[in-house]
N, C-alpha and C positions, 0 to 999 in steps of 0.2 A: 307452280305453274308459271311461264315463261310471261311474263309481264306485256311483250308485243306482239305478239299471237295469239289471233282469236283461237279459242279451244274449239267451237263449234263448224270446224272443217274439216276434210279430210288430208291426210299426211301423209307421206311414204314414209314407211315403217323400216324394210329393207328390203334385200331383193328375195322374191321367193325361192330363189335356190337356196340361199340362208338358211332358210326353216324349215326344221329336221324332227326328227323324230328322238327330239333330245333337249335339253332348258338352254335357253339362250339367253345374255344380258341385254337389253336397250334402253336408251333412255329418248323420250319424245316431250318436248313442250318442260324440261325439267321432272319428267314422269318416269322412274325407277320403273322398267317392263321386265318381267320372265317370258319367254316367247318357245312357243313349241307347237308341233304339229298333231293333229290326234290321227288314232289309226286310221279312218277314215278321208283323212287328208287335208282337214281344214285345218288353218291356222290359228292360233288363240294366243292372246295376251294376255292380261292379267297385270296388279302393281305387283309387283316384286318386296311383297313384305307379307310375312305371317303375323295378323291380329292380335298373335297369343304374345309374346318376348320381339317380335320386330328382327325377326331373324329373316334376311333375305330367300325368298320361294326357289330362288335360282340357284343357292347351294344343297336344294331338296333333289330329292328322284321323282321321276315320271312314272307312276304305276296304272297302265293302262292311259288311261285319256286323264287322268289324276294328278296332280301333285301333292309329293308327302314332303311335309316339312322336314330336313335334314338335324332340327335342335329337339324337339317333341313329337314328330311323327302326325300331326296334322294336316286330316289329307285335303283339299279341295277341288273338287270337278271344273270342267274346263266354263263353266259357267260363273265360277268364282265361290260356290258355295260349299261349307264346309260339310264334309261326309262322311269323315272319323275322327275321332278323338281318343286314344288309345287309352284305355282301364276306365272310360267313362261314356256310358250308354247315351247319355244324355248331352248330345248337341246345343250349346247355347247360339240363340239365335239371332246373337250377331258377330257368330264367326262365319264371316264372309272377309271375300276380296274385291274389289271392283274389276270387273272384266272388260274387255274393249271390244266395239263391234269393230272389223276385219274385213276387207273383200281383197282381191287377188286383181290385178286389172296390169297391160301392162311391163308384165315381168315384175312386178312388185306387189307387197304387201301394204294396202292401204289401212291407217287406223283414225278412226273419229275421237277424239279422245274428251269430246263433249257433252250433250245430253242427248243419250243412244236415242230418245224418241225422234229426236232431228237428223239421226243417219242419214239419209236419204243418197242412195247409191246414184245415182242418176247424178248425183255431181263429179263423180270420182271424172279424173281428166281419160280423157281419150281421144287417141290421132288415127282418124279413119286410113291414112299411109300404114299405119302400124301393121294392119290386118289386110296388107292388097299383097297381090302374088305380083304387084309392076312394083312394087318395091322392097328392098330388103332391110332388115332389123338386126341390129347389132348391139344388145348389152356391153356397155365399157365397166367404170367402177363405179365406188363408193368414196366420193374423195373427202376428206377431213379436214375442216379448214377451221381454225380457231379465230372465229368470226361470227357476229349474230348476223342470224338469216336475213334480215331485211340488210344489210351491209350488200350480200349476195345479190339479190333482188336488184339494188339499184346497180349493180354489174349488169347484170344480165336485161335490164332494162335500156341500158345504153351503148347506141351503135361506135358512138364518139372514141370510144377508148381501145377501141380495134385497130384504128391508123396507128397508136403509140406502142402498146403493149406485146404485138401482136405480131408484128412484122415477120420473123419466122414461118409463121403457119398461116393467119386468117386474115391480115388486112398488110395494107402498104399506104406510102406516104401519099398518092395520088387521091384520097379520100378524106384528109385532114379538113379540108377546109368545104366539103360538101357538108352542107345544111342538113339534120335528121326533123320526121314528119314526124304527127304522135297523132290517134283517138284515145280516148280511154271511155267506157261505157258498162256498166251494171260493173263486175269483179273484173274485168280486162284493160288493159293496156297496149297496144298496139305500136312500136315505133321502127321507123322504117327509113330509109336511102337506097338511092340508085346511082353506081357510080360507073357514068358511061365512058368507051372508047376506052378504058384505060389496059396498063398490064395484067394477065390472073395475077390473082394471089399464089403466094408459093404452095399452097396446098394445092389446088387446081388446077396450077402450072404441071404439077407430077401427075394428076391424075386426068386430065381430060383432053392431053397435047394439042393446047389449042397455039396457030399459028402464028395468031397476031391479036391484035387487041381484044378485048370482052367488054361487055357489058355484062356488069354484076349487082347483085343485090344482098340488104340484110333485113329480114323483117322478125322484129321481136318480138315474139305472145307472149305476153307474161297474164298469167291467171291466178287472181288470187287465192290465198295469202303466198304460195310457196309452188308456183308451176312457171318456168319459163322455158318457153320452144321456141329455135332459133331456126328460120326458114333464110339458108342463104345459097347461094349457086349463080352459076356463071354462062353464060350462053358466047357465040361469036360475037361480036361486034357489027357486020356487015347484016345479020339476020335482023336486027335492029327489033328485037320482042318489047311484046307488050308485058304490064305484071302479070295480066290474067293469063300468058302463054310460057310462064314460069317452068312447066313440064316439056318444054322442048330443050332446058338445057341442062346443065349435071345442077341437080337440087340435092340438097340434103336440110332434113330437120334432126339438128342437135338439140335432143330432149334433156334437160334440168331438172329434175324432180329433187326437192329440198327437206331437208327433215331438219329442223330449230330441233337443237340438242340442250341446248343451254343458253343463257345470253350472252354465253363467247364463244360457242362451238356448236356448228352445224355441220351435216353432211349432204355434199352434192352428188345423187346419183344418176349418172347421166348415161345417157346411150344416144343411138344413132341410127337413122333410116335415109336408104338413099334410095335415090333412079336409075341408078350404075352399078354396074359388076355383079350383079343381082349373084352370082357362081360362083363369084372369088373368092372363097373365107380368107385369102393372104390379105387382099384387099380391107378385110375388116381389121386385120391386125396392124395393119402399116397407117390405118386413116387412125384406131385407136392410140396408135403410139404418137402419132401427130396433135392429137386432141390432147396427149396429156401433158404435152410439151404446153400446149395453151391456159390450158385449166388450172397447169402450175404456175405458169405467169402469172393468173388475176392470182392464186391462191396467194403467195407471195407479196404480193400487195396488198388485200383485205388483211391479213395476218399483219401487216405493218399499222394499215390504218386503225384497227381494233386495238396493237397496243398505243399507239399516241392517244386514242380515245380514250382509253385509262387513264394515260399519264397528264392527260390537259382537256379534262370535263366539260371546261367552261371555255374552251375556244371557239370562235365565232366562226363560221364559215359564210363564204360569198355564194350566191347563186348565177348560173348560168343558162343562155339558152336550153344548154342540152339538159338544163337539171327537169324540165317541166314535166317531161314524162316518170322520173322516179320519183318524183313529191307526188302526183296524182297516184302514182302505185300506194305511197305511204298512207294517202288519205284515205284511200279505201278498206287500207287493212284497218285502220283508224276506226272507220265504222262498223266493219265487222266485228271487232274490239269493245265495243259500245255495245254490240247488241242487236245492231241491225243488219238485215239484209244491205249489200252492197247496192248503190245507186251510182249513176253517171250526175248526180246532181253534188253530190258526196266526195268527188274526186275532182271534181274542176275549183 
């Protein structure tokens, strides 16, 4: 089990087009999955190992909603429990698997990989944008970054690294030196700027032909332990909006959904909902290829910082204004980690 992630949350697992009607390998929180669909259409996970010899479930076949062990032929139901043993009538009964509870939300597969009595669906993330016909949804990838999640997390928590990193696609020099806001309260974190009069960004520049100046924003949600949605968009300049009038100008929420692989490798799958071109599918493929221009910058960088972190364990690091919103993120996973429910007393 992944040592800084609470188990007791829900995770994206992969995306539900993934899950077939056929074994699949995943790994979640350090947790060796076989993943498959039953006829029926729900999704199932299970550890990916057979009780009997420790033979991986994922090199077995699917018979019916079943899997048979591929080394002895031991079958288990999509419940995890075993329900043949071949030349022996007699079931020992603790040939089981551990099974994961699963919901679908999203475009992806969510797994709780903690104590199923604490499921509780009601947490899994969801963006009321997702499901409006004034806005459009566009699944991007699954990107692979050889980096522990919370590394990701404090990315995705900080507006600061967009003026440097970024400049291609989502930010420019004009925003360096603008100051970022933060709340943080129960599992959220909240941090945010507004960078007025200046030029779009090159992404915005392409797509919203705007004349002359903007007025732009970035607001990060990040929701514990492993959800960040990035609410950013640009209006005219002369319209002079307020935050709460955010929908009069091209907004988009780039959604993070993070799955801790291991404590060097997570996967960030991310997608995309806007206000614009609701018609365009080109439009989803020109803003996807733009995004991955981005995503491979931070990725590039996490993957550098993660190996120095190897190679120099005990290096000190300084804090900064901007750092105050990803250390209150840290501390909250911290408490989940512990045991408790997240608190806004917990994170400051």
């Amino acid at each position: 089990m992944l040592s800084n992630a609470p188990s007791n949350a829900w995770y994206p697992l992969t995306w539900s087009r993934n899950v077939e009607r056929k074994l699949s390998r995943h790994k979640v929180l350090g947790i060796d999955l076989v993943v498959y669909r039953t006829e029926a259409g729900q999704p199932v996970a299970m550890d990916d190992v057979c009780p009997h010899r420790l033979a991986p479930l994922s090199l077995g076949k699917l018979k019916d909603d079943a899997i048979q062990c591929g080394y002895h032929g031991m079958t288990f139901g999509s419940d995890g429990r075993c329900i043949r043993v071949p030349g022996q009538p007699q079931i020992p009964a603790s040939a089981k698997v551990t099974s994961y509870p699963l919901r679908e939300r999203m475009g992806l597969v969510w797994i709780w990989p903690g104590d199923p009595a604490r499921a509780d669906t009601g947490q899994i993330y969801d963006l009321p944008q997702y499901h409006s016909k004034q806005w459009h949804s566009a699944e991007g990838d699954a990107l692979s970054i050889d980096a522990n999640y919370l590394n990701l997390a404090d990315n995705l928590c900080d507006p600061a690294h967009v003026s440097f990193v970024h400049l291609s696609t989502l930010g420019s020099a004009a925003s360096e030196d603008i100051p970022v806001e933060h709340t943080a309260s129960d599992d959220r974190v909240v941090v945010w700027r507004w960078i007025r009069n200046s030029p779009a960004i090159p992404l915005f520049a392409k797509y919203g032909n705007f004349k002359g100046p903007v007025d732009r924003w970035h607001y990060y949600h990040y929701t514990a332990p492993c959800i960040a949605v990035i609410d950013f968009g640009s209006s005219d300049a002369a319209l002079a909006i307020d935050p709460d009038q955010r929908d009069d100008g091209m907004r988009i929420f780039a959604c993070h959904f993070i799955t801790p692989v291991d404590e060097h490798h997570c996967i960030d799958h991310w997608l995309h909902v806007r206000n614009f071109a609701l018609d365009d599918l080109n439009v989803d493929q020109r803003l996807h290829d733009d995004f991955r221009v981005a995503f491979n910058e931070d990725k590039d960088i996490l993957e550098e910082i993660d190996r120095v972190e190897r190679a120099r364990p005990d290096a000190k690091r300084i804090r900064l204004a901007i750092d105050a919103a990803p250390q209150k993120m840290r501390r909250i996973v911290d408490h989940m980690i512990a045991g408790n429910s997240p608190s806004p007393i917990a994170a400051e």
